[in-house]
Structure formats: structure tokens, C-alpha cells
C-alpha positions as CSV (number, residue, x, y, z in Angstrom):
1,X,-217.8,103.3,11.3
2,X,-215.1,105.7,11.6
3,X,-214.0,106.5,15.4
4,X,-214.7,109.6,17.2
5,X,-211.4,111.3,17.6
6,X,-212.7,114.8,18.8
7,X,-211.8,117.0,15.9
8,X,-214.6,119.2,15.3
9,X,-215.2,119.4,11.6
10,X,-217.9,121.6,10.0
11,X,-219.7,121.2,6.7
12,X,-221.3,124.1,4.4
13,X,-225.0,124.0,4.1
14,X,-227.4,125.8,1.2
15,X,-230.8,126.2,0.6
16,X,-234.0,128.0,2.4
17,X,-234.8,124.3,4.2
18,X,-231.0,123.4,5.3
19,X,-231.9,124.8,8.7
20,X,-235.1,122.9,8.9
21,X,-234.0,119.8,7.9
22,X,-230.9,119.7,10.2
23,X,-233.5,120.4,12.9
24,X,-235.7,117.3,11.7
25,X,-232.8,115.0,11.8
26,X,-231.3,115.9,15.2
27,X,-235.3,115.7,16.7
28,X,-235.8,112.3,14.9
29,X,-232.0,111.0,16.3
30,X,-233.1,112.3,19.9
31,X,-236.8,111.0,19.9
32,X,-237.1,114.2,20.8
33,X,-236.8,118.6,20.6
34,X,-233.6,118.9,21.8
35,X,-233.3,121.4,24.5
36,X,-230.9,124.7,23.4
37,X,-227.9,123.8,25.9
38,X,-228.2,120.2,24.5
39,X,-224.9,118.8,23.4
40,X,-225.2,115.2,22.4
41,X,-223.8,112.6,19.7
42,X,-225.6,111.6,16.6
43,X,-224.9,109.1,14.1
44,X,-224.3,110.4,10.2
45,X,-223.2,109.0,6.2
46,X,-220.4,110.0,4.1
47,X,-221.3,109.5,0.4
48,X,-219.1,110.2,-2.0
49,X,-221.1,112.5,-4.6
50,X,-219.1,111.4,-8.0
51,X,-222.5,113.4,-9.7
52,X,-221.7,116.9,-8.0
53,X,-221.0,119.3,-11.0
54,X,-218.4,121.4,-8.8
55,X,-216.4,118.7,-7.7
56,X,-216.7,115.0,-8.7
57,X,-214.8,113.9,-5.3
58,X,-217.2,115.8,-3.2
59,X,-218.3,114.0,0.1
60,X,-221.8,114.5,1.1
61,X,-222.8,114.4,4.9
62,X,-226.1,112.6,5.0
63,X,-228.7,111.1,7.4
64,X,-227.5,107.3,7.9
65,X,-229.5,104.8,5.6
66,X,-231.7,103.6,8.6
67,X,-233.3,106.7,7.9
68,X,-234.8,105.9,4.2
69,X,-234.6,107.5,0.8
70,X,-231.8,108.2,-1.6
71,X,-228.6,110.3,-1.3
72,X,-230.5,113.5,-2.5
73,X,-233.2,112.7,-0.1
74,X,-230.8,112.2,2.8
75,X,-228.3,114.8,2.1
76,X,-227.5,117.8,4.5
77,X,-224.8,119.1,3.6
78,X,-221.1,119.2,2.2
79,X,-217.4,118.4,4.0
80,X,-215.4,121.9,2.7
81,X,-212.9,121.1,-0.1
82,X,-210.3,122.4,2.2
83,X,-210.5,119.4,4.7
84,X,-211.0,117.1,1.4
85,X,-207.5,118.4,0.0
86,X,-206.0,118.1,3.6
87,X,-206.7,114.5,3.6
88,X,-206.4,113.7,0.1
89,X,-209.1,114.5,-2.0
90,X,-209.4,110.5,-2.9
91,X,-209.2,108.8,0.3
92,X,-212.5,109.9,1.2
93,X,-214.4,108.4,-2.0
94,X,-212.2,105.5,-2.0
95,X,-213.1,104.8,1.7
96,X,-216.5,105.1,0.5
97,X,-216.4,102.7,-2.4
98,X,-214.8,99.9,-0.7
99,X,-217.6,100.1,2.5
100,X,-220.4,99.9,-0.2
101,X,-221.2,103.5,-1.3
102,X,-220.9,104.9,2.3
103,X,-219.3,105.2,5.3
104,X,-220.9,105.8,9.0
105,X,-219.1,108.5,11.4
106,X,-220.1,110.4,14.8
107,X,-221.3,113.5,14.5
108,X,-222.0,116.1,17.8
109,X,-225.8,118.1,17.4
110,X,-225.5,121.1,19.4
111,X,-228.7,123.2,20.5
112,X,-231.8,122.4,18.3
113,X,-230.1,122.9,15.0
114,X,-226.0,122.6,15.6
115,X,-224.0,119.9,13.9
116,X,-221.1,119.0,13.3
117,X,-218.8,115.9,12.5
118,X,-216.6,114.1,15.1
119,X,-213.5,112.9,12.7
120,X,-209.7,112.4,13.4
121,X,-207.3,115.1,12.3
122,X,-207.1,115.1,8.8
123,X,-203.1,113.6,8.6
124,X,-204.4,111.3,11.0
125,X,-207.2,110.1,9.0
126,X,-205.3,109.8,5.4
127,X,-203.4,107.3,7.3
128,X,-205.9,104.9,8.7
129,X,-207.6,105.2,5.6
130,X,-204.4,104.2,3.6
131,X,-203.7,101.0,6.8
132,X,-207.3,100.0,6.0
133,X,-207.3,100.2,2.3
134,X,-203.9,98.0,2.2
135,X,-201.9,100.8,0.2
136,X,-198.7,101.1,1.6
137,X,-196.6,98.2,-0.6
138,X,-200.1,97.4,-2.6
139,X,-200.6,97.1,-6.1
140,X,-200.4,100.2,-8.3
141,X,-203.7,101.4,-10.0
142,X,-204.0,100.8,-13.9
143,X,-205.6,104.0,-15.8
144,X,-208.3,102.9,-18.4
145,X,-209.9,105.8,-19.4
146,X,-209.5,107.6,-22.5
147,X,-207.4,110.7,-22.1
148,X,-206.0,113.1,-25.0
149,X,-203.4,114.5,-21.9
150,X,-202.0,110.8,-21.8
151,X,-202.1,110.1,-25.7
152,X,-199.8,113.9,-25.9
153,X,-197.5,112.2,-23.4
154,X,-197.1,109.1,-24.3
155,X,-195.8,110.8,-28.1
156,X,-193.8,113.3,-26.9
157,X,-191.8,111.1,-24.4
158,X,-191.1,108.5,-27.8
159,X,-189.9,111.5,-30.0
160,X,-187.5,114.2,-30.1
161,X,-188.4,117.5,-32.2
162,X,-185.0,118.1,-33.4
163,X,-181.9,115.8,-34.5
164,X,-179.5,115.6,-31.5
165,X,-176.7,117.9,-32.0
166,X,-173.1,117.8,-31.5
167,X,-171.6,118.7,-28.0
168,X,-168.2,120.2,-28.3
169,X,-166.7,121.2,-24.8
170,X,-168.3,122.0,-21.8
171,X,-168.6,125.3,-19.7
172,X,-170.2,125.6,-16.2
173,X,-171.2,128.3,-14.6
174,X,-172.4,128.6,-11.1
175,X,-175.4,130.4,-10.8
176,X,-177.0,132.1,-7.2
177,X,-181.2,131.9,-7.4
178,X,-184.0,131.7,-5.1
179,X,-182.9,128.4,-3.7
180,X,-179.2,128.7,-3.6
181,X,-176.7,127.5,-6.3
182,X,-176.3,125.1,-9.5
183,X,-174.6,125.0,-11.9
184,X,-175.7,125.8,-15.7
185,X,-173.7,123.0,-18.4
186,X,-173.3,125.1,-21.6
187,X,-171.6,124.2,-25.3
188,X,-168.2,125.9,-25.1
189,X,-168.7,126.5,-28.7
190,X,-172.4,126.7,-29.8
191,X,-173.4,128.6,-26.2
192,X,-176.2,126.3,-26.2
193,X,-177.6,125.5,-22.4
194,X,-177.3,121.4,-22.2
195,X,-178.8,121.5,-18.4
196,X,-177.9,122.0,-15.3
197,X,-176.5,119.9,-12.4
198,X,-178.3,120.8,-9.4
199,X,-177.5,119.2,-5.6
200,X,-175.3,117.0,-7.7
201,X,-177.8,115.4,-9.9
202,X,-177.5,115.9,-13.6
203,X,-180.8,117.4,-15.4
204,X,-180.3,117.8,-18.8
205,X,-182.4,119.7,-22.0
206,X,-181.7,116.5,-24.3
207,X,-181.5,113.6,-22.3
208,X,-179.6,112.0,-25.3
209,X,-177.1,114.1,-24.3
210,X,-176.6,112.1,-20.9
211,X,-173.7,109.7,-21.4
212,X,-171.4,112.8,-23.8
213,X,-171.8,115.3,-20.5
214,X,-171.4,112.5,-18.2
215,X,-168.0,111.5,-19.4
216,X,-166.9,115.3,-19.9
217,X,-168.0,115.8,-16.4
218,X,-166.3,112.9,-15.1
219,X,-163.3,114.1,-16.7
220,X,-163.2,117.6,-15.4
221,X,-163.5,116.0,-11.8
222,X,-167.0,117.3,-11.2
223,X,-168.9,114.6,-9.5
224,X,-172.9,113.8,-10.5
225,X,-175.0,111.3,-9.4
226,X,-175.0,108.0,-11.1
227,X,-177.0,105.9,-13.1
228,X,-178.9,103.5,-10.6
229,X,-178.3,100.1,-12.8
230,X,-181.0,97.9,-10.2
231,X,-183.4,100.4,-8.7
232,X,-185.8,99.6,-6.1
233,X,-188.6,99.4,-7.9
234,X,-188.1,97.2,-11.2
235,X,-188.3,99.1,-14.4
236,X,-190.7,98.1,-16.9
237,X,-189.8,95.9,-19.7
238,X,-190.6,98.3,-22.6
239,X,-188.6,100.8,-20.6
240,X,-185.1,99.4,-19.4
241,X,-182.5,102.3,-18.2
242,X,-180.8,102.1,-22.1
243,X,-183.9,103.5,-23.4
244,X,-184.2,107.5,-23.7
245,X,-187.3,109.3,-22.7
246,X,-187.5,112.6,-23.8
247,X,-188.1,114.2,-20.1
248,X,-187.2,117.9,-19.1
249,X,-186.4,118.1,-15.4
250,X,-187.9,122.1,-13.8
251,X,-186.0,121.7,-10.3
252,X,-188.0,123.2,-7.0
253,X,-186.6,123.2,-3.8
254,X,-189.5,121.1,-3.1
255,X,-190.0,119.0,-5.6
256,X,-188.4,117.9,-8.8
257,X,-191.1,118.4,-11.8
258,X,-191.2,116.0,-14.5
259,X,-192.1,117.7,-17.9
260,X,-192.7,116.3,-21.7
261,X,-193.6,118.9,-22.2
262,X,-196.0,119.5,-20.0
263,X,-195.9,118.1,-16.2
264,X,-196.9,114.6,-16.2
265,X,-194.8,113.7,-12.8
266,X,-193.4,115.0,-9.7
267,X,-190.6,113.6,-7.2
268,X,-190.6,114.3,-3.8
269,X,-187.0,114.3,-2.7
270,X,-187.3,114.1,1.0
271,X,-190.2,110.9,0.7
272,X,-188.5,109.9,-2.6
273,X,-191.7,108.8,-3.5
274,X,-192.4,109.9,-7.4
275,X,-196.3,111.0,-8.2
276,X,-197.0,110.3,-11.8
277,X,-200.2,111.9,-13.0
278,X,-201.6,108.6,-15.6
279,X,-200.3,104.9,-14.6
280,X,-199.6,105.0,-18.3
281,X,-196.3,107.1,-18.0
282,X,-195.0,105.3,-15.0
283,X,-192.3,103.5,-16.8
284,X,-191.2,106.4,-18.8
285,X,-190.6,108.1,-15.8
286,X,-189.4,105.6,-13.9
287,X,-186.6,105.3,-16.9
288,X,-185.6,108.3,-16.3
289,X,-185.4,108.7,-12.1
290,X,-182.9,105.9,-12.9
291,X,-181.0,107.7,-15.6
292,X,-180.7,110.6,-13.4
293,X,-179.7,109.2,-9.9
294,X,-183.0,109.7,-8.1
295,X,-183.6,107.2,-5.9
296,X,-187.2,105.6,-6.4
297,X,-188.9,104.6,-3.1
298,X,-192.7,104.5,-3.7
299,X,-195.2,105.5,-6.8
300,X,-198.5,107.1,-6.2
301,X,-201.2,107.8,-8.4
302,X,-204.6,109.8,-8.6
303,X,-207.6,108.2,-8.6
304,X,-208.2,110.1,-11.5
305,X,-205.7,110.6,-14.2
306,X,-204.1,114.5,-14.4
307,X,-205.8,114.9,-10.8
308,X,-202.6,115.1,-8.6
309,X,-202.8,118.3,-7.4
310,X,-206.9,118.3,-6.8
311,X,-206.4,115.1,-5.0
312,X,-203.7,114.9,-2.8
313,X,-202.4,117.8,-0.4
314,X,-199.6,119.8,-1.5
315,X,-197.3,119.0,1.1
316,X,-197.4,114.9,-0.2
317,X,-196.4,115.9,-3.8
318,X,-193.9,118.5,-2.4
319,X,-191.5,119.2,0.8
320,X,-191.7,122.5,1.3
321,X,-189.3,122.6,4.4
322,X,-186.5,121.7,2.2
323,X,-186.2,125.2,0.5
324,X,-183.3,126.4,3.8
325,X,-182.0,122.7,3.7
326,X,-180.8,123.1,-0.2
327,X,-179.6,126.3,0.1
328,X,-177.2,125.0,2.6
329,X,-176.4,121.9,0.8
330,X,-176.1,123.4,-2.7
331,X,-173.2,126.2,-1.0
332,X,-171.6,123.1,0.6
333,X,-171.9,121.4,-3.5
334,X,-169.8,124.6,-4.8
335,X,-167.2,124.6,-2.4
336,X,-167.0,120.5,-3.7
337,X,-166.4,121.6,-6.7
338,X,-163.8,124.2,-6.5
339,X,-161.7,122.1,-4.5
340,X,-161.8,120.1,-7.4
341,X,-160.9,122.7,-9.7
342,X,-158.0,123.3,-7.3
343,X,-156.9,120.1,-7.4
344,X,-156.9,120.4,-11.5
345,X,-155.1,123.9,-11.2
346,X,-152.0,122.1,-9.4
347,X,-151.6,120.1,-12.2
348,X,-151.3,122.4,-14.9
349,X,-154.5,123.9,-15.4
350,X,-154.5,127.9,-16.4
351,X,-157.4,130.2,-15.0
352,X,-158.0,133.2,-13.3
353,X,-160.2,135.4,-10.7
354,X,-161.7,139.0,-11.7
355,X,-164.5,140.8,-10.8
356,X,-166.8,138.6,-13.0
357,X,-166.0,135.2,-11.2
358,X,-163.8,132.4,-11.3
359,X,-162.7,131.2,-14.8
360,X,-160.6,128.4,-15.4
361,X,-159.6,126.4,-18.9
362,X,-159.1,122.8,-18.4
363,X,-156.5,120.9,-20.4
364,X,-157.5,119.7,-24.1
365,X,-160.7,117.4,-23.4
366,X,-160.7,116.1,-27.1
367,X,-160.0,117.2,-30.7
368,X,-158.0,120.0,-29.3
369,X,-160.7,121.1,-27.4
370,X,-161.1,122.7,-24.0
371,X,-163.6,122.8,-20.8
372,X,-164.1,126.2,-19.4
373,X,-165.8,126.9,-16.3
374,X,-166.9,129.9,-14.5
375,X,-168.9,131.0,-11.5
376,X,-170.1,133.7,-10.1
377,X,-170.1,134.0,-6.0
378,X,-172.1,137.3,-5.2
379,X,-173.3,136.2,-2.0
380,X,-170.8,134.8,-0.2
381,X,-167.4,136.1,0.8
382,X,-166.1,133.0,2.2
383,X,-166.4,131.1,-1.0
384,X,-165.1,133.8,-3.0
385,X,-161.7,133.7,-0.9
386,X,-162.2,130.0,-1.8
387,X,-162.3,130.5,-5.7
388,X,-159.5,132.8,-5.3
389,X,-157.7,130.4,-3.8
390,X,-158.3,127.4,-6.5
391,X,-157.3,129.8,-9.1
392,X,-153.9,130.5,-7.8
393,X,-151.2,128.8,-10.3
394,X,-147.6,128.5,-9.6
């Protein structure tokens, strides 16, 4: 039975007898009519309602079995899809599975039709419900069913659609948006985008690109994160960190958004814990996390596959309070960088500031080529006096 906690929780109710048969069940708890100032504690069942059209994790709120009949029979009502979502839309039916199809709470009847349940706050009670179920450090759910969403994935993250073209020399260019800066990696020669580097992790449009930009990088003293060789949690054997998964990376503040093409995974960078939406792609994208630096704590999975976001509340998949965080660390990632460039400007390098941004051309990289970088610093005075500064050549 879950505890009384006293957190008031309503339920929505439907039908010309709702009323009625609310009444009937509070007079038959009571032995009873209850009086209109009575306020008193009744016993009720949550059953999970996989056959509800609307939503196939619905919880019903039902007279306890003691009281005879079915689920339809016994049913009163509906907990709101709001409070589902605010304790994970699975936690609920899970609960329910594992006591035996339902579970016992407290509820409070009010007058001679009020009633509500007595529950825990919602945070609170997605965490007893994870202690009891044994999920923190458990084992990992395995996806059975059919699913043409998984089938897509699985063949685009084994395929490329074009043949991997040449990358000639590099040019970065710092770039202000809605969550501070990054920078954008761009062929020097074809002006094709290759990806970005954003709070110093490398994302990349053709991740068989990776170890080309990484060296170039590395060369042109801009640092990145780096491969994690032994990550926390093993990668799978069909998927060791030399294998290439074709994964785009759409950077939030947030979250980090796993794409091939479509979203099939998201990382939470301030839980580090990576949601993948089918057990299916789990190595795939546990590949790539390594490839790109993240830092792997936990995986977590819907009950049902592509059912993250129905599921789970938004603020597990995504951190919403980073958004100011970033913005400070990405200015203090820029300033990084030019100091770099400075260093690389003392030692021969040509470049310049103008109304545009900073520009500078690196020494020959290879073949005769050359890096170029630029940036633009609309925003900030201070780090414009800074790019000025790196630019300044004997």
C-alpha cells in the first residue's frame, strides 16, 4: 500500500452516474451516509488501464478488490496525465505490474461525495517507486516488439548516404546564438560545415570525419574533449569505440539530442545519464558518447519503445537550468581559445582584426595548406579587446 504523505491529488471523473457512484463507495466505506462536514480516510486501487484508447499508461482510481467485480466495474475515475508525466508516465504501471495488477493507496472522502487521493509529491514518489523496483544500478530493459522506427534506425546508423569526402584545411568561426557561443568547423576550401565544437566537445556532420578534424584541431592548439578509450559503462561488443555510427549531434542547452536521422536518444549533461528511445540502439549510441567525450553515467529506457517524452517528465530527459550556466561557460571557452590563437600569433602566425571579427591564417597545416579562423564578438566588449589583442603581430 502506498503511504499517506498528505499531497492532495485529484482525479477527473465523466459520466451522468460518476457522482453517484462516488457517493455509493464512500457510504459503503463508512457503513454509513457520511455527514456534509465529514472528512475521513478511505482505502482505494490504482490499476494501470493498458486498454484506455487515449492513453495506454493511464492509471485508473478504483474501489479496492474487497469490493467485487472487474476493473470497469470498480472504476471511478482517472489520475490527470499531468501528475502521470510529473512522476513518469511508467512508474505508475510498472508499480502496478509488479504488485499483481494493482496497487492500494489512501484516499480522503470529503462531505457525501468529495474524494480525493492521499499520495506523496510526485518527485517524491518516482523515487520510492524506482528504491522499490530495484532500478538504480539494475538491469537494462530488452525491447521485443516489432517496431518500423527501430528497423529505420538501426539502417541509417550502419550506412552513410554519401562517400566521405576530402577535408582540406580548417576554418572556425565563433558564432553568438540563443545559448551563447561555439564554434562552427568549416572546409577552408569546399566551405562545407564539418560541425561544430560546442562547450569543448566535438559534434561533427560526418562522424568519419572525427580523427581528420581531430588532428587539425589539435594542431591549431584548439582543445576538444577526448575519446574516452574505457568508459563507465562497457560498450557493446558489436560496437567498440573504432566502429563509426552515423549520428548527428542538435546541441540544447539542455540536452544533447541524438539524431540518425531522426532522434533516437537524448543526454542529459548535468545527470549524464543518456535516454535512448529502443534498447536496440543502445550500443550505437553508447559508441558514439565515447567518440565524442560525453561521459556516460546511467542509461534509461521507456517502458515502451519511442515513448521518452510521454513517459518520463521533461526535466529527467533535459536540465533546463543549465541554459545561464552555458552561456557563461561557452564565453569563458572563447576567451580559451584566443589565448591560444595568441600564443600561435607569437610565433609567426599572420592575422588581423576589422569590423567583421578576428581572422587569423595559421602556418601551412599540410600540402601547402592553411587553417583560418574567424570569430565574431558582437556581444561582448571585453572579449573583443581580447581578440584584438591576440591579433597583434610584431
Amino acid at each position: 500500500m502506498l503511504p499517506p504523505a498528505g499531497e492532495s491529488w485529484g482525479f477527473s471523473t465523466w459520466g451522468d452516474d460518476a457522482g453517484q457512484k462516488t457517493e455509493r463507495f464512500i457510504r459503503q466505506s463508512l457503513g454509513c451516509h457520511a455527514r456534509e462536514d465529514a472528512c475521513v480516510s478511505v482505502e482505494l486501487a490504482l490499476i494501470h488501464r493498458a486498454d484506455n484508447e487515449y492513453n495506454p499508461y493511464a492509471i485508473s482510481v478504483a474501489m479496492p478488490a474487497r469490493f467485487g467485480g472487474d476493473a470497469d466495474s470498480r472504476h471511478l475515475g482517472y489520475l490527470h496525465d499531468g501528475k502521470l508525466r510529473n512522476v513518469g508516465m511508467g512508474r505508475l504501471p510498472d508499480l502496478a505490474e509488479a504488485a499483481g495488477g494493482e496497487v492500494t493507496c489512501t484516499g480522503t472522502a470529503y462531505g457525501t461525495g468529495g474524494l480525493n487521493l492521499d499520495l506523496p509529491k510526485p518527485a517524491e514518489l518516482a523515487r520510492a517507486i524506482d528504491e522499490f523496483l530495484g532500478r538504480d544500478g539494475g538491469p537494462l530493459r530488452h525491447h521485443k516488439q516489432p517496431s518500423v522506427e527501430t528497423n529505420n534506425a538501426v539502417s541509417a546508423l550502419q550506412s552513410f548516404a554519401h562517400p566521405q569526402e576530402p577535408v582540406e584545411r580548417l576554418e572556425l568561426t565563433t558564432w553568438f546564438g540563443q545559448v551563447g557561443r561555439s564554434l562552427a568547423v568549416t572546409d577552408g576550401v569546399s566551405r562545407r560545415l564539418l560541425g561544430h565544437v560546442d562547450r569543448g566537445y566535438l559534434f561533427l556532420e560526418d562522424e568519419r570525419d572525427r580523427a581528420v578534424i581531430t588532428r587539425l584541431l589539435a594542431e591549431a592548439n584548439v582543445p576538444i574533449a577526448k575519446q574516452i578509450a574505457e568508459p563507465a559503462i562497457p560498450l557493446a561488443d558489436e560496437w567498440p569505440i573504432t566502429e563509426v555510427p552515423n549520428i548527428q549531434i542538435d546541441p540544447h542547452a539542455e540536452v544533447f539530442r541524438f539524431l540518425a536521422p531522426g532522434l533516437i536518444a537524448q543526454y542529459n549533461p548535468r545527470t549524464r545519464k543518456l535516454w535512448v528511445e529502443d534498447s536496440r540502439l543502445v550500443g550505437q549510441a553508447l559508441c558514439y558518447a565515447a567518440r565524442a567525450g560525453l561521459e556516460v553515467s546511467e542509461v534509461g529506457l521507456p517502458r515502451t519503445p519511442w515513448k521518452l517524452d510521454d513517459e518520463f517528465k521533461f526535466d529527467e530527459l533535459r536540465d533546463y537550468g543549465l541554459r545561464k550556466q552555458v552561456q557563461l561557460d561557452r564565453e569563458t571557452a572563447v576567451k580559451s581559445i584566443i589565448r591560444e590563437f595568441n600564443n600561435s600569433v607569437r610565433h609567426g602566425v599572420k592575422g588581423g582584426f576589422t569590423q567583421r571579427g578576428l581572422q587569423i591564417r595559421s602556418l601551412s597545416n599540410h600540402a601547402g595548406n592553411s587553417n583560418r579562423v574567424r570569430g565574431f564578438f558582437p556581444p561582448s566588449r571585453s572579449v573583443c579587446r581580447t581578440a584584438a589583442a591576440a591579433v597583434r603581430c610584431p
